[in-house]
C-alpha positions, 0 to 999 in steps of 0.5 A, spaced: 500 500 500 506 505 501 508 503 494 501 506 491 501 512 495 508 513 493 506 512 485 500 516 486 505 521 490 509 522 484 503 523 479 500 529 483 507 532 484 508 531 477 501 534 474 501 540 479 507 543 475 504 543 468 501 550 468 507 554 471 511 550 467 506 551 460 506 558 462 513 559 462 514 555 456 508 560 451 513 565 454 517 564 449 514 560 444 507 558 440 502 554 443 501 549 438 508 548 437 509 547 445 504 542 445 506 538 438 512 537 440 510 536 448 505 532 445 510 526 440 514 526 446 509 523 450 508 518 444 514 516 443 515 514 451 509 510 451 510 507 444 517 504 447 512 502 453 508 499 449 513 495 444 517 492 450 510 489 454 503 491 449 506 489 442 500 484 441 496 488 444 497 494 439 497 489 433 491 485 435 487 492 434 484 493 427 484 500 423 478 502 425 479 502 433 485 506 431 481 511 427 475 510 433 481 513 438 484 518 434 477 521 433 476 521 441 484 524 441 482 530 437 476 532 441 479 530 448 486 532 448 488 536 440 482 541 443 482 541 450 490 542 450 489 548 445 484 551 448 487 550 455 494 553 452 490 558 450 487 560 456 493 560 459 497 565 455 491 570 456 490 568 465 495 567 470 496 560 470 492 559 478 486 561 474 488 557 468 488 551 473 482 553 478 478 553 471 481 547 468 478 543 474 471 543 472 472 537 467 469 532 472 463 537 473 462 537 465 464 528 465 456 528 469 453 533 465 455 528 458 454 522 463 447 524 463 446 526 456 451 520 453 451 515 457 443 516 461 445 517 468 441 519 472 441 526 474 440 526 482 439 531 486 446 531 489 449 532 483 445 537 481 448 542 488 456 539 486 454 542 478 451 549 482 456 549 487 462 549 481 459 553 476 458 557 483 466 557 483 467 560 476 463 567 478 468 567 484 473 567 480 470 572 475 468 577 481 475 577 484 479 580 478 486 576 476 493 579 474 493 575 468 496 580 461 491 578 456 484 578 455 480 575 461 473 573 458 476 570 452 481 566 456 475 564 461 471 562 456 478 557 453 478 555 460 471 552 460 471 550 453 478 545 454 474 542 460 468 541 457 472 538 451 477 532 456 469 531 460 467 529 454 474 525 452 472 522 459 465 520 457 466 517 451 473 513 453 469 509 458 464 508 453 469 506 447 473 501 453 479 500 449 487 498 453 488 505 455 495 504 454 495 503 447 489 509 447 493 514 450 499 512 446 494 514 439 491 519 442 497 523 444 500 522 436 494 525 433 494 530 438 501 531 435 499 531 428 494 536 429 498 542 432 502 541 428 498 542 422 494 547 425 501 550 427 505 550 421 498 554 418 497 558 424 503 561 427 511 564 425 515 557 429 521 559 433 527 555 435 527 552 440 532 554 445 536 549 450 532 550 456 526 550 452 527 543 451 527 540 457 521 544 459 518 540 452 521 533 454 519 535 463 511 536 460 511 531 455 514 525 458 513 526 465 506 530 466 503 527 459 506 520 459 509 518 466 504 521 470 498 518 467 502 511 468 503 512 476 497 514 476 495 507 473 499 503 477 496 507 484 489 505 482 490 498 480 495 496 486 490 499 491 486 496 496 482 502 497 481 504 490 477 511 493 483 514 498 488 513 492 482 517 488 481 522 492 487 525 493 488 528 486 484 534 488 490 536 491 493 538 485 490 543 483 492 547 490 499 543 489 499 547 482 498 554 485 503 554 490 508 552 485 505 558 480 506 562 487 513 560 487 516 559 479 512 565 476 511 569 483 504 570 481 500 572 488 496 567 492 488 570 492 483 568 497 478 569 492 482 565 488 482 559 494 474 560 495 474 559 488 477 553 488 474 550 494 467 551 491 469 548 484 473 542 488 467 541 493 462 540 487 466 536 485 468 532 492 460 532 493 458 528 487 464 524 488 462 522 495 454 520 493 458 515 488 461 512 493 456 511 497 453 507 491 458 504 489 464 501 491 468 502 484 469 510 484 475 512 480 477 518 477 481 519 471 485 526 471 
């Protein structure tokens, strides 16, 4: 069980430093770029994971499951990523993630309406109580340089689009290794033609890359590998679960420290209403069911 801690430990170090470091890397280059390249480093360490131990599990897949995930890695991590990306250049990165953090609040809302789930009463207060979170965070200004409600609105969107991703990966059910392997190249494919039309590329400098390598090897590749292996090990699948909702308060002390953003309270408030929406649904599954998971 010290393993599984450890493994999920890691997972959340990792992942709460991927707006600051994605903040400091659109400092100096273009979004679509950052993400392509980020993006085929983390193809290619899971390709080298899968060759060494799921070689037949990627050859007994036909075309059209590859085609299914690649459809599924344009909405819920092409889009998201970009969106995401954007939102982060125009807010500081502690809004950025604080907004991010509304996926699971979108995953009920499709859940409802792609897989019929029943909208409860419960869920229905978590939902209110995290949008609630949003108004907060409008109200009480930011010290982000570019356009607020147009980085809000990217924000929402990119958690609408990985919700989304969420609900429809589950209903596809394929191996998620051989998943987040194709859905990362495509996500890779797609910024770079939608770079190479969209912006003016700039070399990449010798800092820039570890930034590139630490964000696509380590948050996009390994941390969702940790993150597997904490749950499947786990004998309380929820007391590993549950402790991803501290990254997001993770993350904005690493922005406070790497890009010397100041700490609000309405931003504290912000979070805890969008995280208690989501902790409040999460707690009414596990009431019902002894298989919760969360997949970040």
């Amino acid at each position: 069980m010290k393993r599984n801690y450890l493994y999920a430990a890691s997972a959340i170090l990792i992942w709460s430093t991927m707006a600051a470091v994605v903040k400091l890397l659109l400092t100096g280059l273009p979004s679509l770029e950052a993400l392509a390249v980020s993006s085929f480093f983390a193809f290619l360490l899971l390709l080298a994971i899968n060759l060494r131990g799921r070689a037949q599990a990627m050859r007994r897949w036909p075309l059209r499951d590859y085609m299914t995930v690649a459809v599924l890695g344009f909405v819920g991590l092409f889009l998201y990523s970009a969106l995401y990306y954007y939102g982060l250049s125009q807010l500081s990165s502690q809004e950025a993630c604080i907004l991010n953090y509304l996926w699971p609040i979108m995953l009920v809302i499709f859940s409802s309406v792609i897989l019929k789930e029943r909208m409860t009463p419960i869920k229905a207060a978590a939902m209110l109580c995290s949008f609630a979170g949003i108004v907060v965070l409008s109200a009480g200004g930011g010290a982000g340089s570019g356009n607020r409600t147009s980085g809000m609105l990217s924000c929402v969107a990119a958690a609408a689009c990985y919700g989304l991703f969420s609900v429809l990966n589950k209903k596809a059910g394929k191996d998620q290794t051989v998943t987040m392997m194709t859905v990362w190249l495509t996500t890779g494919v797609c910024a770079l033609a939608a770079g190479l039309i969209t912006e003016t590329w700039t070399p990449i400098t010798g800092m820039q890359w570890l930034g590139l390598l630490w964000l696509g090897s380590a948050c996009n590749a390994a941390g969702y590998l940790l993150w597997a292996l904490a749950l499947n090990g786990a004998e309380n699948t929820a007391a590993i679960a549950n402790l991803a909702y501290l990254t997001p308060f993770l993350s904005l002390a690493v922005s406070a420290v790497l890009l010397k953003e100041k700490l609000r309270a309405h931003m504290i408030v912000a979070l805890v209403l969008i995280v208690g929406g989501i902790l409040l649904q999460q707690i009414w599954d596990q009431s019902r069911s002894k298989a919760p998971a969360f997949d970040p």
